[in-house]
C-alpha positions as CSV (number, residue, x, y, z in Angstrom):
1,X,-14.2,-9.0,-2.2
2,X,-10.8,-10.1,-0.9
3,X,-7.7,-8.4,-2.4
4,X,-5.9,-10.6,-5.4
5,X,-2.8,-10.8,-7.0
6,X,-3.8,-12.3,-10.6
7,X,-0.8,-14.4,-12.5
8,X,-1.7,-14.6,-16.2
9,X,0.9,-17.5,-17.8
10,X,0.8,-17.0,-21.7
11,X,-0.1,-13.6,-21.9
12,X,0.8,-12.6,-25.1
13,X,-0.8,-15.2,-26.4
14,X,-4.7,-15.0,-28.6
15,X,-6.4,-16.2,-25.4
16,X,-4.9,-13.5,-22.9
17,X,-5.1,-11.1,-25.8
18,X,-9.3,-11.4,-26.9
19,X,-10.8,-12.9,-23.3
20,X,-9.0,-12.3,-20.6
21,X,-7.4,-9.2,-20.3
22,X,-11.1,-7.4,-21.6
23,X,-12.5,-9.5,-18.9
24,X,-9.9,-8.2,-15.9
25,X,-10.6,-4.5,-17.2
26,X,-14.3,-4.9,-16.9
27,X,-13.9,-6.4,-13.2
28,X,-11.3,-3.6,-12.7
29,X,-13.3,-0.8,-14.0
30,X,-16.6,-2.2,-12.0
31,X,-14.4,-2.4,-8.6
32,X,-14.9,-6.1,-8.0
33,X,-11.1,-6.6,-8.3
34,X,-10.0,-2.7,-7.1
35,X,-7.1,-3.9,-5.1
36,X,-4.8,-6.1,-7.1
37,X,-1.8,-7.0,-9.0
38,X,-2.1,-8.3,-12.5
39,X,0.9,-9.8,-13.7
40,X,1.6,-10.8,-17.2
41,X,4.0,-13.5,-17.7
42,X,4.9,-15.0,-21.0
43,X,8.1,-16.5,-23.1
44,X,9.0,-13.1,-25.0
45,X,11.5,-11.4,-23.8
46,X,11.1,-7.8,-25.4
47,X,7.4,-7.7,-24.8
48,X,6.0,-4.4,-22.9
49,X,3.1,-3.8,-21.1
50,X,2.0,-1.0,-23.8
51,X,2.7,-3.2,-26.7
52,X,0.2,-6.2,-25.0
53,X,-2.4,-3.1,-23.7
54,X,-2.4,-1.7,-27.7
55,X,-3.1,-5.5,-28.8
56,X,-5.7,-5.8,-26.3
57,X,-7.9,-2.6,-26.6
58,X,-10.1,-3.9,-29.9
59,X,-10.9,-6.5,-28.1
60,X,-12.8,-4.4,-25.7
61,X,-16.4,-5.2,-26.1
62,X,-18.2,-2.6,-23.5
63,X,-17.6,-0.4,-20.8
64,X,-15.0,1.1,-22.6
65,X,-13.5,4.9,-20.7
66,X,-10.1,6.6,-21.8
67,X,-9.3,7.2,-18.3
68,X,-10.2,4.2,-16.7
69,X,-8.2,2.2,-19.4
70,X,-5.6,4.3,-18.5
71,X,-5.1,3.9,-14.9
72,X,-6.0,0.1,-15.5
73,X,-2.9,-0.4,-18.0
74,X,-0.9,1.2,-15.5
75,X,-1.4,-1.4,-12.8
76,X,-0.3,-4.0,-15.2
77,X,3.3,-5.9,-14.6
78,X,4.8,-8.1,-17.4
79,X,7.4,-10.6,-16.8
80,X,9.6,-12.4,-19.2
81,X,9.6,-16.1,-18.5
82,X,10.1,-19.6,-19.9
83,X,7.5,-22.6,-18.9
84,X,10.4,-25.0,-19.2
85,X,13.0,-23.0,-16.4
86,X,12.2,-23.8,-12.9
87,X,14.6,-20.6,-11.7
88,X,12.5,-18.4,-14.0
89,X,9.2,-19.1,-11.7
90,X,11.4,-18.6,-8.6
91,X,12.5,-15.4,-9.4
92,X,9.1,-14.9,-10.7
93,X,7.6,-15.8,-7.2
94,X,10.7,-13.2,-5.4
95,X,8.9,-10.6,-7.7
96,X,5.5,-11.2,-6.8
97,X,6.5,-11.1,-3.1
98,X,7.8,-7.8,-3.4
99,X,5.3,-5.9,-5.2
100,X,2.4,-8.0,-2.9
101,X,4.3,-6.2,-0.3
102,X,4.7,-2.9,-1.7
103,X,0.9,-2.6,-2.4
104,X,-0.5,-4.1,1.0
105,X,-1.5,-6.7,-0.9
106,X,-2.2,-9.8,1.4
107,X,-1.1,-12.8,-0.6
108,X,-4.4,-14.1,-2.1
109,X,-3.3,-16.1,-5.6
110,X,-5.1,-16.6,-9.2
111,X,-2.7,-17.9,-11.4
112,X,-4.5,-18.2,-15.0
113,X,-2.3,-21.1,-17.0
114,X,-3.3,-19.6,-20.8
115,X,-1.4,-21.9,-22.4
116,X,-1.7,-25.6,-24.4
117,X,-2.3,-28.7,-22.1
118,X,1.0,-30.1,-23.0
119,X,2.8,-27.7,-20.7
120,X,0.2,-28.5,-17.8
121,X,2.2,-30.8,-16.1
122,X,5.6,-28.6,-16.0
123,X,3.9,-25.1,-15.0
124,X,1.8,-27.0,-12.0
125,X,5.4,-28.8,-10.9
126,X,7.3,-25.3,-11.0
127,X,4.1,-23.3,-9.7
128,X,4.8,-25.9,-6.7
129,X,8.0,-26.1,-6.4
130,X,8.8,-22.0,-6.9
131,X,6.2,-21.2,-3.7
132,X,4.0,-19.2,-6.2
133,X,0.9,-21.7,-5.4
134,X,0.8,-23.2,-2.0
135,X,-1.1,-26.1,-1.1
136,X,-3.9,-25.7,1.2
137,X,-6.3,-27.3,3.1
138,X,-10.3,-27.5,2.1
139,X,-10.6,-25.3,5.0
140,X,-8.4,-21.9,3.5
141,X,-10.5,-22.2,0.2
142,X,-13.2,-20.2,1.0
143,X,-13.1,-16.0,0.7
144,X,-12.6,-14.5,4.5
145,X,-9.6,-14.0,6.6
146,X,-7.5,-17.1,5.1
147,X,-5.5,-16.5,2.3
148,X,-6.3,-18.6,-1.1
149,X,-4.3,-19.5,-3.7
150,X,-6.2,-21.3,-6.8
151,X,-5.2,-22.6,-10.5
152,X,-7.6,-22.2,-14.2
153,X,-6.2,-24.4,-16.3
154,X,-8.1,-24.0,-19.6
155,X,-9.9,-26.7,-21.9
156,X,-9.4,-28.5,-23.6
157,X,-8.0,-30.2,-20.7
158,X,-5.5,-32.9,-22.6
159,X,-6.1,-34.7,-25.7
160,X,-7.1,-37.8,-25.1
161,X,-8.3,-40.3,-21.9
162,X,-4.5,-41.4,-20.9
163,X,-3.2,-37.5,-21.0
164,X,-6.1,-36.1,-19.3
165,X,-6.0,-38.5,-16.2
166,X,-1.7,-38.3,-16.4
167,X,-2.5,-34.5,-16.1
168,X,-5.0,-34.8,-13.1
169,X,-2.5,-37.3,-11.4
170,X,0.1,-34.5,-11.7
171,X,-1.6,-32.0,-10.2
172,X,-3.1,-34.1,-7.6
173,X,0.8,-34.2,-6.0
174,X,1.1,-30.9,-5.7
175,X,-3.0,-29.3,-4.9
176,X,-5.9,-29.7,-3.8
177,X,-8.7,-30.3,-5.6
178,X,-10.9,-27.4,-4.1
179,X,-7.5,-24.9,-5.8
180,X,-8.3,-26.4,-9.3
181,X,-10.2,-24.8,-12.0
182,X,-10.6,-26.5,-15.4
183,X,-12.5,-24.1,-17.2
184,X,-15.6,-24.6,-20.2
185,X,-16.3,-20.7,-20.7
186,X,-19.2,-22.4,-21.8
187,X,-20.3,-23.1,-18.4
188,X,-20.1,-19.1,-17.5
189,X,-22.4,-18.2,-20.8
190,X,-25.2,-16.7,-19.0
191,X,-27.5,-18.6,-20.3
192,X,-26.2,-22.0,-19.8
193,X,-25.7,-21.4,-16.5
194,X,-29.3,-20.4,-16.0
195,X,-30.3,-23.8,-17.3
196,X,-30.2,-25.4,-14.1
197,X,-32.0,-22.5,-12.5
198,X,-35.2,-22.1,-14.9
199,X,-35.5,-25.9,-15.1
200,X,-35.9,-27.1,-11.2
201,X,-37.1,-23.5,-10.3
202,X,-40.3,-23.5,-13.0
203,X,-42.9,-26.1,-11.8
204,X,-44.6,-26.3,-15.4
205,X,-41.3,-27.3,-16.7
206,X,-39.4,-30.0,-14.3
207,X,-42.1,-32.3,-14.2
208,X,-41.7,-33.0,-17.8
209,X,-37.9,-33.4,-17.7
210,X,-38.0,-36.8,-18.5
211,X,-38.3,-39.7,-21.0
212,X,-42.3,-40.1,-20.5
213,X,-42.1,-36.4,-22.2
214,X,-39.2,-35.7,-24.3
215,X,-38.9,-37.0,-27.3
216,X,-35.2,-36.4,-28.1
217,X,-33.0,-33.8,-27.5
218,X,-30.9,-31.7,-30.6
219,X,-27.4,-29.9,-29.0
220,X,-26.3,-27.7,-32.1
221,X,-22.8,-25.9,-32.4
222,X,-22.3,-23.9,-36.1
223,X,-19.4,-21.8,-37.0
224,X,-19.6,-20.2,-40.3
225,X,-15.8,-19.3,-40.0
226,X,-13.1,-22.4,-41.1
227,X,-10.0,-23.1,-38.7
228,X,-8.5,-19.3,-39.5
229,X,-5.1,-19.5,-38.4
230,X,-5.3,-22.0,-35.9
231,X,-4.4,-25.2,-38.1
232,X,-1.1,-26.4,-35.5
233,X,-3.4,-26.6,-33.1
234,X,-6.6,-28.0,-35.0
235,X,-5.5,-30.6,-37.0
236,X,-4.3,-32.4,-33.7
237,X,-7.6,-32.1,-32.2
238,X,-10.6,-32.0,-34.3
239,X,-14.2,-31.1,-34.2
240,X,-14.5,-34.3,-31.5
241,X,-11.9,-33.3,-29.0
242,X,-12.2,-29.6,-29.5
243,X,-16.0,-28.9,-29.5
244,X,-18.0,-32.1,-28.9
245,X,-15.8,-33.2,-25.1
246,X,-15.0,-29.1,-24.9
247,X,-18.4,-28.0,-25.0
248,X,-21.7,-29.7,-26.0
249,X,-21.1,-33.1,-23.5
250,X,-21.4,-29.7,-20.4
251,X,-24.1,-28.8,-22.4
252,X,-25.9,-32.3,-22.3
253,X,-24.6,-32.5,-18.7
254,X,-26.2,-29.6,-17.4
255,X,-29.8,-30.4,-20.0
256,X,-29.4,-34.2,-18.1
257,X,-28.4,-33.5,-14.3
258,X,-30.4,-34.4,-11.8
259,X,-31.4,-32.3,-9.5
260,X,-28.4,-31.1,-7.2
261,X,-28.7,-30.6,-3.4
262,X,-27.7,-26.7,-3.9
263,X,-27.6,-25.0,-7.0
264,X,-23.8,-24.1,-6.8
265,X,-20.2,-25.5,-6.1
266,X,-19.5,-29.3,-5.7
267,X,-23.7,-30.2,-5.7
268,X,-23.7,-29.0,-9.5
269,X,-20.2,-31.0,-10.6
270,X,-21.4,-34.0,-9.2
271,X,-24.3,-34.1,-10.8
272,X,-22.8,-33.1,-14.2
273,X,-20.1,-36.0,-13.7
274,X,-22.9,-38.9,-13.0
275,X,-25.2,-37.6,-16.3
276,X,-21.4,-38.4,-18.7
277,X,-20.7,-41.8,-16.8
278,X,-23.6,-42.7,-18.2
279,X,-23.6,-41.7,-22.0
280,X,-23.2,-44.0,-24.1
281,X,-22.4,-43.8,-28.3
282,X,-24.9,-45.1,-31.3
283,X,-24.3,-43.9,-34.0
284,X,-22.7,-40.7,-36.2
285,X,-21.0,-39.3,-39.3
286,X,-17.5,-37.3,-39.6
287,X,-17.1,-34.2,-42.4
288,X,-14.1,-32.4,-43.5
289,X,-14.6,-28.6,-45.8
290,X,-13.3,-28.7,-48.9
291,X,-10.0,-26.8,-48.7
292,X,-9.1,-27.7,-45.0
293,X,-5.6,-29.6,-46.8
294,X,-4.6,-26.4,-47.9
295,X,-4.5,-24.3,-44.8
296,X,-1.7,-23.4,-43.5
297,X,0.2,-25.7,-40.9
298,X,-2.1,-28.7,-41.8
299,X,-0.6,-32.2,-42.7
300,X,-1.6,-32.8,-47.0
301,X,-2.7,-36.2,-45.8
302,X,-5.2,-35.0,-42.9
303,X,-7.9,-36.9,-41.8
304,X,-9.0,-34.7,-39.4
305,X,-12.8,-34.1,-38.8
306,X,-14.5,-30.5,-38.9
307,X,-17.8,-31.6,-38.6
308,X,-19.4,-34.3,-36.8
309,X,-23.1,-35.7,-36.0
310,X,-23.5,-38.0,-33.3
311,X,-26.7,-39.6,-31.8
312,X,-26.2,-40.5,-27.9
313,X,-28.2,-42.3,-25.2
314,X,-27.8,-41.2,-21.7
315,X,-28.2,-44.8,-19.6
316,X,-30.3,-43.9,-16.5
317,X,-33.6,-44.4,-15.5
318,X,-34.6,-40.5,-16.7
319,X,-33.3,-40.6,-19.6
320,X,-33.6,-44.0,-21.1
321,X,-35.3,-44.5,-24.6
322,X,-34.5,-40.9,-25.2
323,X,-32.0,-39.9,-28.4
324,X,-29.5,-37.4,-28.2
325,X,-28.2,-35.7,-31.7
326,X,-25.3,-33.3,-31.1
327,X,-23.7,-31.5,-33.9
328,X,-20.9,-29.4,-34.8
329,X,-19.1,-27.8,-37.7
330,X,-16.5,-25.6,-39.1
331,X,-17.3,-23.2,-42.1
332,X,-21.0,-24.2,-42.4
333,X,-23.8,-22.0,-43.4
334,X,-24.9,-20.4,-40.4
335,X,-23.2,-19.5,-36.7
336,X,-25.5,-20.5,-33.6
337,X,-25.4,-22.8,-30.7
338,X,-29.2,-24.2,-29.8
339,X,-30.2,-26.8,-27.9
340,X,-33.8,-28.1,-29.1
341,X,-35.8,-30.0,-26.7
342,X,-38.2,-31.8,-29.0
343,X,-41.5,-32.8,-26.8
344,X,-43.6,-35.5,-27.4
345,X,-46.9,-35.5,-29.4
346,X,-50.3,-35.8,-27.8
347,X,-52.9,-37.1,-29.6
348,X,-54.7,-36.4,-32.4
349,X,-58.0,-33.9,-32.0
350,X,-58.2,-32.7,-35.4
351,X,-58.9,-35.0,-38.5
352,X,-57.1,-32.3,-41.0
353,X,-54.3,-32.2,-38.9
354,X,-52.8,-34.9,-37.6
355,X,-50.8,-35.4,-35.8
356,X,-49.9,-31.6,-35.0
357,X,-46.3,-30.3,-34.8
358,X,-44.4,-31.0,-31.6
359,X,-44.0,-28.7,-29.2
360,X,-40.3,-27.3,-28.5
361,X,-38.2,-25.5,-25.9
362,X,-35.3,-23.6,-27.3
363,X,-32.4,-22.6,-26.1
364,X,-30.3,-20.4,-27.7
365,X,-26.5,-19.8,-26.8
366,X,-25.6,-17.9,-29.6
367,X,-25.8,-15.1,-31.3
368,X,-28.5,-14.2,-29.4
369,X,-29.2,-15.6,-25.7
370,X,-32.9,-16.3,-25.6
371,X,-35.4,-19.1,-24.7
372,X,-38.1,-20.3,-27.1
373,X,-41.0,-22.4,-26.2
374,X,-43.1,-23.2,-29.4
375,X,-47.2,-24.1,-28.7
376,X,-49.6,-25.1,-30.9
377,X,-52.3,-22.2,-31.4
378,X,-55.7,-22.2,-34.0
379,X,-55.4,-19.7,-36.6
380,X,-58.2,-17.1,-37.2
381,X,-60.7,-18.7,-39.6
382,X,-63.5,-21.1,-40.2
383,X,-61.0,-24.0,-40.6
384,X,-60.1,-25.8,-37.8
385,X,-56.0,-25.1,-38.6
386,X,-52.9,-25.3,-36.0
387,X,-50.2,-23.4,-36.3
388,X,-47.4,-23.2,-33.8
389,X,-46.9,-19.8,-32.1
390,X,-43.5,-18.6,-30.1
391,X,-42.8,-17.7,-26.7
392,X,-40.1,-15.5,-26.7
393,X,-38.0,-14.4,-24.0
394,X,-34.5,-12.5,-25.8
395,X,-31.6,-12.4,-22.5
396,X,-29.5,-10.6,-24.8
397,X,-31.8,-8.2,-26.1
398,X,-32.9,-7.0,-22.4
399,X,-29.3,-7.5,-20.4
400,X,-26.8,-6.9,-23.5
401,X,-25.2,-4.2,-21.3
402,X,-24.7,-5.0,-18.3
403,X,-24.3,-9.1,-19.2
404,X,-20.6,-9.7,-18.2
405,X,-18.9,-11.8,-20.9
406,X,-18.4,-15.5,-20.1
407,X,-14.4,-15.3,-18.8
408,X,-15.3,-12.1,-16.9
409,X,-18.2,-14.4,-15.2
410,X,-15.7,-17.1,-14.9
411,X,-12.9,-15.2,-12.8
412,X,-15.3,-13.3,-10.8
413,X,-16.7,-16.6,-9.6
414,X,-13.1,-18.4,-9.4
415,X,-12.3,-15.0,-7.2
416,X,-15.5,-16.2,-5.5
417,X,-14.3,-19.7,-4.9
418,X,-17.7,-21.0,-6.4
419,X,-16.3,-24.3,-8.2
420,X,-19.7,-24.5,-10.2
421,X,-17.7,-23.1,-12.9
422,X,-15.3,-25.8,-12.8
423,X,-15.1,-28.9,-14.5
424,X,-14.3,-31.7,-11.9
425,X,-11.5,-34.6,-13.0
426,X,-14.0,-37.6,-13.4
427,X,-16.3,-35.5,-15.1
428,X,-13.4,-34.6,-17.5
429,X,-11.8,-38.4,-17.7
430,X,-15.6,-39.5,-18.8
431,X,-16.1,-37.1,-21.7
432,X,-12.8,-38.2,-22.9
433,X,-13.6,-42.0,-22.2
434,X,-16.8,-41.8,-24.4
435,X,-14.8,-39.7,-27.1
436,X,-12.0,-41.8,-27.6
437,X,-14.5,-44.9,-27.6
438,X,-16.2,-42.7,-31.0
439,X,-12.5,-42.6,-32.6
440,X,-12.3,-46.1,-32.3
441,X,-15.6,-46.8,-34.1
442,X,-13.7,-45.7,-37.1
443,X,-16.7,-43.0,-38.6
444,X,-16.8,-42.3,-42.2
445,X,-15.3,-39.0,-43.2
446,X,-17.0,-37.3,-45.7
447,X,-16.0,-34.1,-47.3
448,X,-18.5,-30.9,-47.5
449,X,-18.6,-27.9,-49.1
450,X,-17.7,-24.4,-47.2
451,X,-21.1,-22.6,-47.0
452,X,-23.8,-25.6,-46.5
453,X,-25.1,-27.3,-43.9
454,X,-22.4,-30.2,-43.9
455,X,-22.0,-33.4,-45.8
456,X,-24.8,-34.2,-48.1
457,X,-24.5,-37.7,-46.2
458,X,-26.3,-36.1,-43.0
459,X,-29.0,-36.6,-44.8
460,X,-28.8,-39.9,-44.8
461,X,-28.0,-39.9,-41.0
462,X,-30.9,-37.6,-40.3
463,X,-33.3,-40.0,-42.6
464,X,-31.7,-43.6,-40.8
465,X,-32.9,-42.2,-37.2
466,X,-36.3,-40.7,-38.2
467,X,-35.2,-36.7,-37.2
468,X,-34.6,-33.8,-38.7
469,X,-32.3,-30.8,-37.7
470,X,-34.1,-27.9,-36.3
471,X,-33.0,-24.6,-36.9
């Protein structure tokens, strides 16, 4: 791998502090990023490298050596600056130029931007305008003898349809498309991004891929923990904007996709970005826990969601006829991500038993990574009895070591240049056109309880469209 000089804007911050930073010491200690320059950059002054390194090391979640922490803290440089100060990212930019040159570094860029959207616009301007990022041709993106320079700008990726595409105009003036990465760590979670894989590679499973099979689709997001201390941010964004267009509408993408002309870069994002042109809403219920007023930095008045359930219909000749339930919650009962595809029925053999249970293919994100596929089997006896049986195949529970963790994946494939990873600007100006249309259906909000399964009105919701959630 090409040498790199990695920029990390905000990185005191939570993000820098819990993802990244483990992530850059795991590609550091695994010499996939041996020759480099890590620079810290963020708006307090009297920060030091040890004081960041000390908030850091918890966060370590394998690999972890004394000495190779050690040497890795000492390659780190931080640099005071202000997002708002153009001469701050100049001098910035003088600083980088020395220290590339002083470590025969040969100019290749990552510049992380670990901040909130709202500062988007500014950083890419000054990023420009200091000579940090350069803009470059589709030709010097690619790893060899050109030297790169590339942007991660993390999700969510603005707030609403007009400040996501004002964002995407902005940086359009100043870089190329192939230099941008707006980042769903989702998309990096190992399993997710074998979704793609197992489904066109696996012959007894692609031929069934479609609305003559599949019954409906379930894309499940629980948290058991509330909003901690995260209520600025939160109450402005919501269990719509920061989960449903953040992470389960990739999700659905990459379930939907056709299949892509290579499984990597541009053939993937296309694919993605055609499957959320086409979704369309029906119908869905809003919750809020019981308590969210009184956390801290959230309005007394809020009406801001922490749960939602949503049915969907994806418009195109695949999909058509098929329901899509997404869900997603703060401070419920249990913490998992799942997708359940929900099969269709055959029909009845057995007079006792009919019909029988559906069969399912599971996906599970979270906390485990594992696929489930659920088949109908006779149990031992003179009856004639079904009973479904489990297919089990636990990712986690064979790879847990030497899995990289989803923003380790992420930067090692931005390093790369494999835009896979990234979400494309119409992909992103879709999800936000089909959740903006959901705000303005004016849902019912409906208060829950911390610890349950969500309103007591999902019930309802659940009973109205003939489903139930699996778990």
């Amino acid at each position: 791998m090409n040498d790199v000089t990695i920029l990390l804007l905000g990185a005191t911050g939570d993000l820098a502090r819990r993802k990244l930073l483990p992530a850059l010491y795991s590609l550091w200690r695994e010499k996939k990023i041996e020759k480099c320059l890590i620079i810290g950059a963020a708006r307090e002054k009297d920060a030091t490298v040890a004081q960041i390194a000390e908030a850091t090391r918890p966060y370590i979640q394998r690999g972890f050596d004394d000495t190779a922490w050690r040497d890795f803290v000492g390659t780190l440089v931080y640099e005071p600056i202000d997002f708002s100060v153009e001469e701050d990212f100049t001098q910035l930019a003088r600083t980088i130029d020395i220290l590339e040159s002083e470590r025969g570094l040969s100019g290749n860029r990552l510049v992380y931007v670990a901040s909130a959207s709202t500062f988007y616009c500014g950083i890419t301007e000054k990023l420009s305008a200091s000579g940090l990022v350069k803009k470059q041709t589709v030709g010097h993106q690619t790893t060899g003898s050109h030297v790169w320079h590339r942007i991660i700008y993390e999700k969510p990726f603005g707030w609403d349809l007009a400040s996501a595409h004002a964002i995407n105009a902005c940086i359009a003036q100043h870089f190329n498309e192939k230099q941008i990465y707006r980042i769903d760590h989702y998309l990096t979670k190992e399993l997710a991004s074998n979704i793609a894989l197992i489904r066109f590679s696996n012959c007894v499973l692609e031929p069934l891929w479609n609305n003559r099979y599949i019954d409906q689709v379930q894309i499940v997001l629980s948290e058991k923990m509330g909003i901690q201390n995260r209520g600025l941010y939160y109450d402005e964004y919501g269990a719509l904007r920061d989960v449903v267009q953040n992470h389960l509408y990739e999700l659905l993408a990459l379930v939907c996709m056709e299949a892509p002309e290579k499984l990597e870069g541009d053939s993937i994002r296309e694919q993605r970005a055609q499957v959320l042109k086409k979704v369309r809403f029906v119908d869905g219920i809003l919750g809020q826990y019981a308590g969210y007023l009184d956390e801290q930095y959230v309005k007394k008045d809020s009406r801001t969601e922490t749960f939602a359930a949503l049915q969907l219909m994806v418009d195109n000749p695949r999909w058509a006829g098929v329901p899509f339930f997404l869900k997603t919650g703060k401070n419920l009962g249990k913490h998992e991500t799942m997708i359940h595809i929900k099969f269709k029925q055959v029909d009845c053999l057995l007079a006792k038993q009919c019909p029988s249970d559906a069969n399912y293919l599971t996906i599970q994100l979270s906390p485990e990574e594992r696929f489930t596929l659920t088949l109908n089997v006779r149990r031992p006896g003179p009856e004639q009895e079904l009973v479904p049986m489990h297919m089990d195949y636990c990712h986690s529970c064979n790879f847990a070591l030497i899995t990289p963790t989803p923003h380790e994946a992420l930067i090692d494939e931005v390093i790369k240049g494999d835009q896979s990873v990234s979400v494309r600007c119409d992909e992103i100006e879709s999800a936000w056109k089909s959740i903006d249309g959901i705000y303005a259906q004016g849902l019912p909000l409906y208060t829950y309880e911390p610890g349950t399964a969500g309103p007591k009105e999902l019930e309802d919701f659940s009973n109205k469209h003939g489903m139930r959630w699996r778990s």
